[in-house]
C-alpha positions in Angstrom: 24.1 1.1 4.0 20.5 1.0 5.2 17.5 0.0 2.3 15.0 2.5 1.8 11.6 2.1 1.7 9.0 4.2 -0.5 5.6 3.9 0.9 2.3 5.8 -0.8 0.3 7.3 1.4 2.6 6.6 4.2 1.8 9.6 6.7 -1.3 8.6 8.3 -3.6 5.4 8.3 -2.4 2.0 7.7 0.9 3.7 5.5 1.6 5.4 8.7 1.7 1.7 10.5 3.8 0.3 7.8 6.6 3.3 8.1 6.4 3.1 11.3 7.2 -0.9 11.4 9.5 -0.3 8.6 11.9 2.4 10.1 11.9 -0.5 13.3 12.9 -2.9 11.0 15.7 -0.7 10.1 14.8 0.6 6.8 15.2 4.7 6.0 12.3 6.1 4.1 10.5 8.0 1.5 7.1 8.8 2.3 4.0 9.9 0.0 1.2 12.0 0.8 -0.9 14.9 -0.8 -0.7 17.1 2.6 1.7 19.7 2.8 4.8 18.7 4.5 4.2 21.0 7.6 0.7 18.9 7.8 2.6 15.7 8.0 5.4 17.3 10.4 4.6 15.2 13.5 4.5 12.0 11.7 7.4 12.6 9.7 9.1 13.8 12.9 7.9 10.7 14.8 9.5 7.8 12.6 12.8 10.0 12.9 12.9 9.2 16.3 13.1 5.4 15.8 15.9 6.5 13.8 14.9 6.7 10.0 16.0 9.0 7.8 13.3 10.1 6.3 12.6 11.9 2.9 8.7 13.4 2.1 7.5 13.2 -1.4 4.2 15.7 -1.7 2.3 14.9 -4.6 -0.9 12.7 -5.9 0.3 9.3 -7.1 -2.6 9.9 -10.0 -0.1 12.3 -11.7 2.5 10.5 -14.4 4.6 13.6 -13.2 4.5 13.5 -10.0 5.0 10.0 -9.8 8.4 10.7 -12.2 8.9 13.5 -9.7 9.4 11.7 -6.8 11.0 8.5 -8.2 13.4 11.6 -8.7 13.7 13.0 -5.6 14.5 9.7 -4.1 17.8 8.8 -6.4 18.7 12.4 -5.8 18.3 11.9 -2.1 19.0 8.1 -1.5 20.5 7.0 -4.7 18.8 3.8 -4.3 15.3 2.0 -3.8 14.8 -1.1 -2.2 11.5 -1.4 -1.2 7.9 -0.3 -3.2 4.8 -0.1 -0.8 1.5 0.6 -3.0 -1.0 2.0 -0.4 -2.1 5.4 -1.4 -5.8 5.2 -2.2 -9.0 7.0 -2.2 -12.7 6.0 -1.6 -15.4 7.2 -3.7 -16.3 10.7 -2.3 -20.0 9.1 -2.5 -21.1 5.8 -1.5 -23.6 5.2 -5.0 -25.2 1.8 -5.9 -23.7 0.8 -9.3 -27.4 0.9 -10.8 -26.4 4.8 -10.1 -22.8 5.7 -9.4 -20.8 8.0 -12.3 -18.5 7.8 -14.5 -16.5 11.0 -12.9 -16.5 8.3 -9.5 -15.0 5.7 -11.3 -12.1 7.5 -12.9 -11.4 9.2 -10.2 -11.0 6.1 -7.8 -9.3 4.3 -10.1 -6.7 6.8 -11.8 -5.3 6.9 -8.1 -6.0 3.3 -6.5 -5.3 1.5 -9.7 -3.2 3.6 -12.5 -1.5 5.2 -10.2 0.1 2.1 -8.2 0.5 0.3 -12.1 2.9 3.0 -13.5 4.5 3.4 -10.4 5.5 0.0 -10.0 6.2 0.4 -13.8 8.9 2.9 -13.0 10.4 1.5 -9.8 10.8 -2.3 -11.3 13.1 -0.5 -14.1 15.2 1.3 -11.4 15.4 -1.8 -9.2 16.1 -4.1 -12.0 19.1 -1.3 -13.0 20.3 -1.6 -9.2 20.1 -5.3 -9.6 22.6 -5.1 -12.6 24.5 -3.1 -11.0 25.4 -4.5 -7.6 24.3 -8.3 -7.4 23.8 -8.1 -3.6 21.1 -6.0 -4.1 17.2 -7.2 -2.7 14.4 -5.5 -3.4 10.7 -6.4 -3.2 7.3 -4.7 -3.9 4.0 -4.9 -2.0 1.2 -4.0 -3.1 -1.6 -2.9 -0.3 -4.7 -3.8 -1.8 -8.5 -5.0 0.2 -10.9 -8.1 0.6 -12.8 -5.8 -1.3 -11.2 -7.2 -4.3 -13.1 -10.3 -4.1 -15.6 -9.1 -2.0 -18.9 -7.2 -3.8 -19.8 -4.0 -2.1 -22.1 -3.0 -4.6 -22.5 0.4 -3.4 -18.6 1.2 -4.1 -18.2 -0.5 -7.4 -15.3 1.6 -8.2 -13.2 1.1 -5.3 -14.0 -3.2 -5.9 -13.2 -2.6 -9.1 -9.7 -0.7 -9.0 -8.4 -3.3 -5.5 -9.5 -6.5 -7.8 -6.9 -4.6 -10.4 -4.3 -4.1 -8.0 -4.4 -8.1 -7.1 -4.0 -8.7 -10.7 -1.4 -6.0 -11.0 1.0 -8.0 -8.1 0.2 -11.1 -9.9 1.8 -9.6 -13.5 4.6 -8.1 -12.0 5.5 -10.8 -9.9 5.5 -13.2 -13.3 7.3 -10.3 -15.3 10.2 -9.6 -12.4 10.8 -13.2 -11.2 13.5 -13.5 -13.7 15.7 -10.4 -11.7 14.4 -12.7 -8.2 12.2 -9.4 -7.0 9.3 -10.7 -5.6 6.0 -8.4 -5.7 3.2 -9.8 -3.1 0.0 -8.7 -2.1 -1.5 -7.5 1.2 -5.1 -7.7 1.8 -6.6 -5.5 4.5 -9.8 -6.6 6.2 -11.8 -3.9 8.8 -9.3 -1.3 9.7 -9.7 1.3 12.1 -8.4 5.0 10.0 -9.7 7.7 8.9 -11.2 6.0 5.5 -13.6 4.1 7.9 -14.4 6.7 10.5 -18.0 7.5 9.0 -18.6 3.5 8.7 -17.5 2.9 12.4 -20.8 2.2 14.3 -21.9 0.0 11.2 -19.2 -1.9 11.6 -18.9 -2.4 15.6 -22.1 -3.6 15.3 -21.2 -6.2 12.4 -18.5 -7.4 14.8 -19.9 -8.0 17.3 -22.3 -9.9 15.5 -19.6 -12.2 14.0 -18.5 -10.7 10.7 -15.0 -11.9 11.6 -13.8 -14.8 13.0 -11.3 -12.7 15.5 -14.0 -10.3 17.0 -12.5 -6.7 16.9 -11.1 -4.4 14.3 -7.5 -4.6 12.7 -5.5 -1.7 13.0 -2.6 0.0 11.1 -0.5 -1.6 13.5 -1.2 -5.2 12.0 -0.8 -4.3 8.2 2.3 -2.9 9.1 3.8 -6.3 10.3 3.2 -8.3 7.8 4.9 -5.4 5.2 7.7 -5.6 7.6 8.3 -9.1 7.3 8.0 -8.7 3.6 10.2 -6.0 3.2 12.8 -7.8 5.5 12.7 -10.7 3.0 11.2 -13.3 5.7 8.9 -14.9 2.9 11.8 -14.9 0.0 9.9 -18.1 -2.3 6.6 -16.7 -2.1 6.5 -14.1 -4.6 2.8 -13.4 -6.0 1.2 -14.6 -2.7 -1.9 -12.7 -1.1 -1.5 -12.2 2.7 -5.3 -11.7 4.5 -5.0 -9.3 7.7 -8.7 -9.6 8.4 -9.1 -11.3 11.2 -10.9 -14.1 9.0 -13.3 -11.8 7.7 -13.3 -14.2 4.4 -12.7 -17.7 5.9 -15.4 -19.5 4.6 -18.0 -20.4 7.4 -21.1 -22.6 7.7 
């Protein structure tokens, strides 16, 4: 029986990478988004192809029932859950500096980027650590896709800072809370990434890289989150529960 996979936000961007490396790596899916289904079609159709069955959850993470909603849909559908992927997330619809920025941008980014992943990693522990008592070969794991914007100050997006430095601490509680039912919860921590969140940034940042901002000189890519997930999901770091992995190219090595 394959392991399923529930990834937020997992029709475009870097979610799209990690389905994408996560139906190679054998695992059927469940895949978040707020589009329509018919909008998602040729994504959803695309990891079919690599041979994942794959079930689409519509719906806002932000929403206690729509999060209970799809949790739902998956045991209905699956009957099982294997693998949490927190990576929905929103940017503030207006770069502010914090001497400015409202109160309406800050609940907003983080009801979805921080609430949002919280309860639903609330929800899926309990159903993972009922599997667990179940069946005692059962392995799951949850990742939570957070940003070097949780230690690094952008100070014109204090919200979104604010909400990834909550997620960090959220992987670090969970992992201490579930270690006892051995289901590790880790952290991955994009750098630069080329999708849509950063297409209005993208000359800003070509020229930052060029000028050295990161160690490897080019953008990451979808692509690159979604391998270290895989390896994750697959259970290739199994003692290393709580633990950040940086994909940004050693954006935040320190440097002299």
């Amino acid at each position: 029986m394959k392991k399923v996979a529930f990834i937020t936000g997992g029709s475009r961007g870097i979610g799209y990478g990690i389905a994408e490396h996560l139906a190679r790596a054998g695992f059927d899916l469940a895949i978040n988004g707020v589009r329509p289904e018919e909008a998602a079609r040729e994504a959803l159709d695309s990891l079919r192809t690599v041979g994942a069955e794959v079930l689409y959850c519509q719906g806002d993470v932000a929403s206690t029932e729509t999060r209970r909603t799809m949790l739902d849909n998956i045991r209905s559908h699956f009957g099982r859950l294997n693998v949490l992927v927190n990576n929905a997330g929103v940017a503030p619809k207006e770069r502010r500096d914090i001497l400015e920025a409202t109160e309406e941008s800050f609940q907003y980014v983080l009801t979805t980027n921080l609430q949002g992943a919280y309860f639903l990693t609330q929800a899926a522990a309990n159903w993972m650590i009922e599997q667990k008592s179940e069946q005692s070969d059962f392995t799951g794991c949850i990742v939570n896709v957070s940003s070097i914007s949780a230690t690094v100050a952008s100070v014109n997006r204090g919200e979104y800072c604010v909400a990834k430095a909550g997620l960090s601490m959220t992987t670090q509680l969970f992992a201490a809370r579930l270690g006892e039912f051995d289901i590790p919860v880790y952290e991955v921590r994009p750098g630069i990434i080329r999708t849509d969140m950063t297409a209005g940034v993208t000359s800003k940042y070509d020229k930052l890289i060029d000028d050295g901002l990161c160690v490897q000189k080019r953008w990451g890519y979808p692509d690159d989150v979604g391998r270290a997930v895989a390896a994750l999901a697959r259970g290739d770091f199994p003692y290393s529960t709580g633990q950040v992995i940086l994909i940004d190219g050693g954006l935040t090595l320190p440097r002299l």
